[in-house]
C-alpha positions in Angstrom: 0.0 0.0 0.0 1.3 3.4 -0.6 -0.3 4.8 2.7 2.9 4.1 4.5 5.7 5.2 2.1 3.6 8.3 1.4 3.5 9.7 5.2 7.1 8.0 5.6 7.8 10.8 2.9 6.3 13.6 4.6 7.7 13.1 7.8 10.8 12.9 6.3 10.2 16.4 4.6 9.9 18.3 8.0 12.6 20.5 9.2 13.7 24.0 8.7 14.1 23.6 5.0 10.9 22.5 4.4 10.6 24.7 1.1 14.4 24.3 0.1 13.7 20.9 -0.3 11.0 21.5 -2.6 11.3 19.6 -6.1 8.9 22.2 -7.8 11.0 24.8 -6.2 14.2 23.4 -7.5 13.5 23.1 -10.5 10.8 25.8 -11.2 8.5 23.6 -12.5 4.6 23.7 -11.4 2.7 21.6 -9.5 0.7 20.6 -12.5 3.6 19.5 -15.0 3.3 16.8 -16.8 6.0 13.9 -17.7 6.2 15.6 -20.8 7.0 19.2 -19.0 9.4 17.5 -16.6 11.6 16.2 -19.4 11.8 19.0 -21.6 12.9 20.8 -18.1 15.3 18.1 -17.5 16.9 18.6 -20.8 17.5 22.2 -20.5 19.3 21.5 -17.1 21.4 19.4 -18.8 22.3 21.5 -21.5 23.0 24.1 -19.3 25.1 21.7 -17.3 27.4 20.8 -20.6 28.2 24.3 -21.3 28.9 25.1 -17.5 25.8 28.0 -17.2 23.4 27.8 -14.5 19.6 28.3 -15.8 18.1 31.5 -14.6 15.3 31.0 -11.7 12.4 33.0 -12.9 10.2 31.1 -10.5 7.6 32.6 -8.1 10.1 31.8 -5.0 13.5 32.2 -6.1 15.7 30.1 -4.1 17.8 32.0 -1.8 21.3 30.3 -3.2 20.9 28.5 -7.1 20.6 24.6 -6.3 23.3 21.9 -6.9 23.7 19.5 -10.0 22.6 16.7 -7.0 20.0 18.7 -5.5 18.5 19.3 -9.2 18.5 15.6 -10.4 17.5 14.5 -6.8 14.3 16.9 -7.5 13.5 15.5 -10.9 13.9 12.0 -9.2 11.2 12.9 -6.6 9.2 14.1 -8.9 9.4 10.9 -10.9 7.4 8.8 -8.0 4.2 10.2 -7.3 4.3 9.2 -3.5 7.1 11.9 -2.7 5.5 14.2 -5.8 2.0 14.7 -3.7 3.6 15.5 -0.9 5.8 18.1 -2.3 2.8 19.9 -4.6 1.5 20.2 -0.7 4.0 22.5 0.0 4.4 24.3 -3.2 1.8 27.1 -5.1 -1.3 25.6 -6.5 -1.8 28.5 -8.8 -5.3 29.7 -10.2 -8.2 26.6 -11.1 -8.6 27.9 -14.1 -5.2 26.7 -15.6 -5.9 23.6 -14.4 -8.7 21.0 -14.6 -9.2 21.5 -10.4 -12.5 21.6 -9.0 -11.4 23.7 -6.5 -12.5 27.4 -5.6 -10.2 30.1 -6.4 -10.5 31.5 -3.1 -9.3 28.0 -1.8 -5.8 28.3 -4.0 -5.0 31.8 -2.9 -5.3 31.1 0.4 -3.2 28.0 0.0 -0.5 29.8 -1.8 -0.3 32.5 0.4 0.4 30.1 3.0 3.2 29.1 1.2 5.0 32.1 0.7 4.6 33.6 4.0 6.2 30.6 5.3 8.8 29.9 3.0 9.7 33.5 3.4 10.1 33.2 7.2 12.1 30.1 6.6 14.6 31.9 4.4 15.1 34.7 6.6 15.8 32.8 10.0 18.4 31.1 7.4 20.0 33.5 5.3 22.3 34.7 8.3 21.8 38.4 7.8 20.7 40.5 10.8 16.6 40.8 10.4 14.3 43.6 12.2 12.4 41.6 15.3 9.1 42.9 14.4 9.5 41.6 10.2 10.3 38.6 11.2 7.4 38.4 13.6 4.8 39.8 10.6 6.1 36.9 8.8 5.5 34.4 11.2 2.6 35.6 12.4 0.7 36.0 8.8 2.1 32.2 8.2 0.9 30.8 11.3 -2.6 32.2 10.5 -3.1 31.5 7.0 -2.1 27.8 7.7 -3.9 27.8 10.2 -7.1 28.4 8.2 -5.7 26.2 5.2 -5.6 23.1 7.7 -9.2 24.1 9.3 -10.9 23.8 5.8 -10.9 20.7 3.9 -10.3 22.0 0.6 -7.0 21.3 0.8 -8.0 17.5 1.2 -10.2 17.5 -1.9 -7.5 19.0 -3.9 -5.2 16.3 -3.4 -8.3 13.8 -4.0 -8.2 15.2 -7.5 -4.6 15.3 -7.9 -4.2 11.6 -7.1 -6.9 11.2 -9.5 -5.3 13.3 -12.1 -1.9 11.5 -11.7 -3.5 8.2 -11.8 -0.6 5.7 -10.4 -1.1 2.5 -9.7 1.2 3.4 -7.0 -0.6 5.8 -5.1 -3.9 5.7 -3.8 -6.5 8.1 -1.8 -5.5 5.2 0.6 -2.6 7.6 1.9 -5.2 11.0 2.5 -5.7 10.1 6.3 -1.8 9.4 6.8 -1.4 13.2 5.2 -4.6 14.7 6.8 -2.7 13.2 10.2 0.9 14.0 9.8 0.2 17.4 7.7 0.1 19.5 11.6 3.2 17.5 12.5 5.3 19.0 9.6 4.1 22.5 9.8 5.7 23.0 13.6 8.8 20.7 13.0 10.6 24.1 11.7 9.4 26.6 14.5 10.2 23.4 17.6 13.8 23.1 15.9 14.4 26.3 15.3 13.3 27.3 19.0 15.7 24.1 20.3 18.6 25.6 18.2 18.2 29.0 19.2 21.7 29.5 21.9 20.8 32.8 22.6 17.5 34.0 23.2 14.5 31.5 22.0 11.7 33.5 23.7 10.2 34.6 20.3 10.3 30.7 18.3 8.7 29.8 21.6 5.8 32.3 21.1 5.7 31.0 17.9 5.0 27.3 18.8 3.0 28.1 20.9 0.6 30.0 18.9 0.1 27.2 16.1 -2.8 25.8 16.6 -2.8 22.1 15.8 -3.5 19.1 18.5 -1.4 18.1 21.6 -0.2 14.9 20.3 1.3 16.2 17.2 3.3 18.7 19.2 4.7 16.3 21.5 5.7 14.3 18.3 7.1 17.2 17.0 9.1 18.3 20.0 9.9 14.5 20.3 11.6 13.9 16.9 13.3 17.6 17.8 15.0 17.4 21.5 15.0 13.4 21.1 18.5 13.2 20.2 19.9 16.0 22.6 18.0 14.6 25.1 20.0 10.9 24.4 23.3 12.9 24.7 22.3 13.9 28.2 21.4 10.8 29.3 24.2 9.7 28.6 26.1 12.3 29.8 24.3 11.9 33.5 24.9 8.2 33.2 28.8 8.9 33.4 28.6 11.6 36.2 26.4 9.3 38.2 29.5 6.9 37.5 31.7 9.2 39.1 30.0 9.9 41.3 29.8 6.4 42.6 33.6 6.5 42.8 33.4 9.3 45.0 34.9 11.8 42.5 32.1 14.4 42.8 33.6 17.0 41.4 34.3 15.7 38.2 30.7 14.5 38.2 29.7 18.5 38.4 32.2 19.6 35.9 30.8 16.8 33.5 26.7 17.3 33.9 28.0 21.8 34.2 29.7 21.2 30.9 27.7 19.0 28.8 24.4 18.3 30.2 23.3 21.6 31.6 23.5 23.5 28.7 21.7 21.2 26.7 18.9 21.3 29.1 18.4 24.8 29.5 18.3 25.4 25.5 15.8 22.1 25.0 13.5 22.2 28.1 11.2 25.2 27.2 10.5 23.7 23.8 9.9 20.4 25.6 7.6 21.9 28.0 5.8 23.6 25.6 5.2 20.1 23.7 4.8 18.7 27.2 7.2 16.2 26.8 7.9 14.3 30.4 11.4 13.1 29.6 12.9 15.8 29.2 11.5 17.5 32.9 12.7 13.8 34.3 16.5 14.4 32.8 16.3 18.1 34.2 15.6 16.8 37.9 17.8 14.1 37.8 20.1 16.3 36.5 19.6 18.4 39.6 19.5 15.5 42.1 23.0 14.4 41.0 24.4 18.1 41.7 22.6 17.9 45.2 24.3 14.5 45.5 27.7 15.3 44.8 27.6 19.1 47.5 26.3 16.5 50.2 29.0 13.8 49.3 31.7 16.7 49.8 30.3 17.7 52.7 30.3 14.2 54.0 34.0 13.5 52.8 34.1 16.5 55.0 33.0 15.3 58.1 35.3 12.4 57.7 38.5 14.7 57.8 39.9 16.6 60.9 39.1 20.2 59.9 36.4 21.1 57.5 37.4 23.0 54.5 35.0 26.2 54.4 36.5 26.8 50.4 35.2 23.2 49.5 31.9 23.8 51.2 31.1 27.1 49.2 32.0 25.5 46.2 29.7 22.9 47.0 27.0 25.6 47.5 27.8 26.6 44.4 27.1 23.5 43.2 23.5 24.2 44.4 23.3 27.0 42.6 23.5 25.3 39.7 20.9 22.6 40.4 18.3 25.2 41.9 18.8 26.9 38.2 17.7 23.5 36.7 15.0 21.5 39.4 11.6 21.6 38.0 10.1 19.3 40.7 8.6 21.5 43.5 9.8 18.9 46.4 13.3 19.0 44.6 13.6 22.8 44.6 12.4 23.1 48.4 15.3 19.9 49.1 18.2 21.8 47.4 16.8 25.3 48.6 17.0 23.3 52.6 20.4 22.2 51.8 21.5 25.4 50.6 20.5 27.2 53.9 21.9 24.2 56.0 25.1 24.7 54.5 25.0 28.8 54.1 24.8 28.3 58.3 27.4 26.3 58.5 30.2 27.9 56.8 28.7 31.0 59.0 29.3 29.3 62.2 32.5 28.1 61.0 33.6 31.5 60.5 32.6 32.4 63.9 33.9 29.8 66.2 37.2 29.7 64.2 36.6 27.6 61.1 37.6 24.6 62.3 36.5 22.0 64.3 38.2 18.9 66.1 37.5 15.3 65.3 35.7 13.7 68.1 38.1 11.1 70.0 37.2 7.2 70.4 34.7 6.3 73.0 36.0 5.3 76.2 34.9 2.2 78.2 33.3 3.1 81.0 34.6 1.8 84.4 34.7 3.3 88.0 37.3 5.5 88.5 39.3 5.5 91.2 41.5 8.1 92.7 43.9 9.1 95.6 42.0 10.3 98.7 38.2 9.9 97.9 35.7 8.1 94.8 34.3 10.3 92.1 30.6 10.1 92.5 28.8 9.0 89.2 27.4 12.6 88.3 31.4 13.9 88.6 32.7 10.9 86.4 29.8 12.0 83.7 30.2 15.4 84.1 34.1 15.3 83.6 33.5 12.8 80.8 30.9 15.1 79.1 33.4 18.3 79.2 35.9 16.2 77.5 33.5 15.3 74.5 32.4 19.6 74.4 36.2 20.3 74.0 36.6 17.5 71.5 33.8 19.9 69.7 35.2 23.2 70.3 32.4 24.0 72.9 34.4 24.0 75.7 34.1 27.6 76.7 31.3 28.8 74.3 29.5 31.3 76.2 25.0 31.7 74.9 26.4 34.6 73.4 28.7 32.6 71.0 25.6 30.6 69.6 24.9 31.5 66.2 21.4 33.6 65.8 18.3 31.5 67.1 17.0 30.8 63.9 16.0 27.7 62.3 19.3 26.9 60.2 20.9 27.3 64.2 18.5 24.6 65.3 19.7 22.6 62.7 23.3 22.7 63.3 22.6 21.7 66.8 20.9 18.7 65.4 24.0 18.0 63.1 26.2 17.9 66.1 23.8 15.7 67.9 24.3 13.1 64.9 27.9 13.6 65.3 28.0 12.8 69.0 26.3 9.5 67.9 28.3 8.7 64.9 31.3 8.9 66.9 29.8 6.5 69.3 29.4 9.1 72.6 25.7 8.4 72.8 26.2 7.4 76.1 26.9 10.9 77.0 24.4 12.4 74.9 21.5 12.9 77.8 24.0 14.8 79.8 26.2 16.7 77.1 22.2 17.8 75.7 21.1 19.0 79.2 24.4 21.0 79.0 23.4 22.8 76.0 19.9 23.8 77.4 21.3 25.4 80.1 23.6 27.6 77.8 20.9 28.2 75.3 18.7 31.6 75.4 17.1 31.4 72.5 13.3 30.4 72.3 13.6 28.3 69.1 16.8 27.1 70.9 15.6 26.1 73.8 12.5 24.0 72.3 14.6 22.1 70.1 17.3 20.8 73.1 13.4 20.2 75.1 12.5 17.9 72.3 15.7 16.0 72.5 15.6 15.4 76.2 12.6 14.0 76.1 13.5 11.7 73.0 17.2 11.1 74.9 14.8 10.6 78.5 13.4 7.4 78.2 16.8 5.5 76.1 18.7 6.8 79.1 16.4 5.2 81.8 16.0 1.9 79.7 20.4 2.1 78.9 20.3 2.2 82.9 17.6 -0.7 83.6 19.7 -2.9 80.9 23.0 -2.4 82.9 21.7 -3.1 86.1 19.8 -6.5 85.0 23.5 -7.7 83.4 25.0 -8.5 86.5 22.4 -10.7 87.7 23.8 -13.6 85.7 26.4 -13.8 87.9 24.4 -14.8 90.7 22.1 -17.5 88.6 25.2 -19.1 87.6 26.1 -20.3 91.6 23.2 -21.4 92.0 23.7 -23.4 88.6 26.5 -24.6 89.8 25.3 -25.7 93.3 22.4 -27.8 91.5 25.4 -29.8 89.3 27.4 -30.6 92.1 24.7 -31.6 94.1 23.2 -34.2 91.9 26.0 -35.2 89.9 29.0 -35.8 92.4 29.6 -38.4 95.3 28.6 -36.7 99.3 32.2 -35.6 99.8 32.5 -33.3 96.7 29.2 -32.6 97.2 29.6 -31.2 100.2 32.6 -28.9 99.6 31.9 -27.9 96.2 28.2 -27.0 97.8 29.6 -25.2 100.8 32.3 -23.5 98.3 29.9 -22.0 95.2 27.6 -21.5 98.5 29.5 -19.3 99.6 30.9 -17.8 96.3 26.8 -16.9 95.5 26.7 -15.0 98.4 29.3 -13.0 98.1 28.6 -12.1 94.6 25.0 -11.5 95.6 26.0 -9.2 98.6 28.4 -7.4 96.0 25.4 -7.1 93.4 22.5 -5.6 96.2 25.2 -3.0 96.8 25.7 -2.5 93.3 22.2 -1.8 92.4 21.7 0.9 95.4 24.5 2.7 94.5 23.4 3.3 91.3 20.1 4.3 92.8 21.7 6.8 94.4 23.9 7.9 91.3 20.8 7.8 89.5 18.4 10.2 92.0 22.2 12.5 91.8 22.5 12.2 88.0 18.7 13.3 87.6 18.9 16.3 90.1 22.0 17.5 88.5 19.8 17.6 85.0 16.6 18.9 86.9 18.8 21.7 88.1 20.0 22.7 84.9 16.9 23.0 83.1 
């Protein structure tokens, strides 16, 4: 069937030289020549050829630069299979019905015609290179975009190629292809503005306003801004694809430089014309695009964390970094993410610039035993208190004062919960309850003062039940006498019975005397511990 050639044809035909593609064009023939007209015109090309002389175009269009020897006999080739040769009188003048045997109205070909020109015009100015006034080349969009506009509303257009297939009368094309054309016709008509606007570097706002204003259904301009951005849009996955590789290898700088350099660009000269066509893949390659910037700042600020002094240079490049994917999200929860990271880390390099810059790593976590020392014992709330200090000068908080808090905002209450994961990822939860109850009574700041309340009462209970599990460890101790007692009894002859019964006898009272005094004095380090944190808050 010639229904799928015939659209294959016109698709094929769309792009910005639409009309400098045109067989009839080419070789200034009309839309209504015959084989006999086509080869007496092929003839004088060749002639012409021989004696090195290029025939004059007198047509209605001149081209803008005189065609090739290829481009000629590629025309006259087209022109030789009716399947391409429809498509192209489509796109070329019709002239008046009363040259030709066409039923049409007059009225009908003008319109047509006028189409034509005002579009092929437009065409040839975007191309010709030369600098244009705004406002012509908007008249001759704007008077294109209308007149097709009407040409594709009435169906004259339709019944004029009905007759031309008729009047052709090929075996090898049949009114079989008029819905493929009827279909695809809106398709080709916006191919030219959607590339145009994806090729414009510089400032696209005006082919945007052009595609925009065609008025043709949704689906063809998504095709249309498919088959336009669909290659670019390949490139950048590609492109992300590496960055995400580097990123993995925890080289995220590279991955920046890469999606910066080669993706970003791409994106921000394609997306509009993909919006416009609403065309989901390319808003999904922008936020990813955006993710894996966010990515790579917070996997330089964790590389951070890792090292004994933060860099403040590294974390405002990183914020930079945000900048970059805050100019790209499109998703309204990734914008709000990459804003909040840019405040967290805007805070942070503020602190750092007013405690010093720096901070200390956090050293191992000590095993906690009783401490004993010359003269007198250390009561529990001493040992934690002296144990606590160490951990704040481990942090740099040693002597900070309320008034060296950063201002009681929310990115401050934010920092403090960052140093809270810190204690815990260095493995001083232990002393979290107590370095926390610390904090609160430093703090003067409402905000402040709320957040270190909510994490006492989170800390509160964890503490109590870290207390109940020590206490209940040293009970084994006690049922493992009484284990033993039972073996020897039942198991052994009177004699060792009797002495290995007197001796783990005696061995489960002492350890039981030494756990009961255990357990009450850590009551009474406990009722110390908690009146030392009542006190402070």
């Amino acid at each position: 069937m010639s229904s799928p050639r015939t659209t294959a044809h016109l698709r094929d035909l769309a792009g910005p030289d639409l009309y400098r593609r045109n067989a009839f064009r080419i070789t200034g023939l009309s839309t209504t020549a015959d084989p006999r007209d086509i080869r007496q015109r092929r003839q004088q090309f060749g002639v012409a050829w021989q004696v090195g002389t290029q025939l004059t175009d007198d047509g209605p269009v001149p081209l803008p630069a005189p065609a090739s020897e290829p481009q000629v006999r590629a025309a006259f080739d087209i022109l030789a299979d009716p399947r391409q040769r429809i498509i192209h009188e489509l796109f070329w003048l019709w002239g008046v019905t009363s040259k030709s045997s066409c039923t049409c109205l007059n009225a009908a070909h003008a319109r047509h015609d006028a189409a034509v020109r005002a579009h092929a015009r437009a065409l040839d100015l975007e191309a010709d290179g030369k600098p244009h006034k705004e406002q012509d080349l908007q008249d001759c969009w704007s008077k294109a975009i209308t007149l097709w506009s009407a040409v594709v509303d009435h169906p004259s257009w339709e019944n004029h190629l009905r007759h031309r297939i008729s009047t052709l009368d090929d075996p090898r094309l049949d009114r079989a292809a008029l819905p493929g054309l009827q279909r695809d016709l809106p398709l080709v008509l916006i191919t030219p503005t959607a590339e145009l606007a994806a090729n414009a570097y510089v400032d696209n706002k005006r082919h945007l306003a052009n595609l925009r204003r065609w008025s043709v259904p949704m689906a063809a301009m998504t095709d249309a801004v498919e088959r336009t951005v669909g290659p670019d849009l390949d490139q950048v996955t590609a492109v992300l694809k590496d960055a995400q590789g580097l990123l993995d290898r925890n080289d995220p700088r590279a991955a920046v430089e890469l999606v910066v350099k080669k993706a970003k660009p791409v994106l921000l000269r394609v997306g509009p014309v993909a919006e416009v066509g609403r065309f989901r893949r390319a808003t999904t390659l922008v936020d990813q695009a955006a993710i894996l910037l966010n990515n790579s700042c917070m996997r330089t600020n964790e590389a951070q964390r890792g090292k004994p002094t933060y860099d403040p240079a590294k974390l405002t490049e990183a914020v930079g970094w945000l900048e970059h994917a805050a100019e790209l999200a499109v998703d309204a929860e990734t914008r709000k993410g990459i804003d909040r990271n840019r405040e967290e880390l805007a805070a942070m390099i503020d602190l750092m610039e007013r405690i010093g810059g720096k901070f200390k790593p956090l050293p191992p976590s000590p095993t906690p035993k009783p401490t004993r020392i010359t003269g007198a014992r250390k009561t529990y709330a001493e040992i934690q208190r002296d144990k606590m200090a160490d951990v704040m000068d481990s942090l740099g908080l040693g002597t900070t004062k309320p008034a060296d808090f950063p201002p009681e905002t929310e990115s401050a209450v934010r920092i403090v919960r960052r140093w809270t994961d810190r204690v815990i990822r260095a493995g001083q939860e232990e002393y979290l309850f107590t370095l926390t109850a610390t904090w609160r009574s430093r703090a003067t700041g409402r905000e402040l003062i709320d957040e270190l309340d909510r994490q006492l009462n989170l800390l509160g209970p964890r503490e109590m039940d870290r207390r109940r599990a020590a206490r209940r460890n040293r009970w084994w101790y006690f049922v493992a006498s009484l284990a033993m007692v039972v073996a020897c009894y039942f198991w052994t002859t009177p004699a060792i019975t009797w002495g290995a019964a007197i001796g783990a006898a005696g061995f489960a009272v002492l350890r039981g005397i030494v756990a009961v005094a255990k357990i009450a004095k850590r009551i009474v380090r406990f009722i110390e511990s908690d009146s030392i944190v009542q006190g402070q808050r």
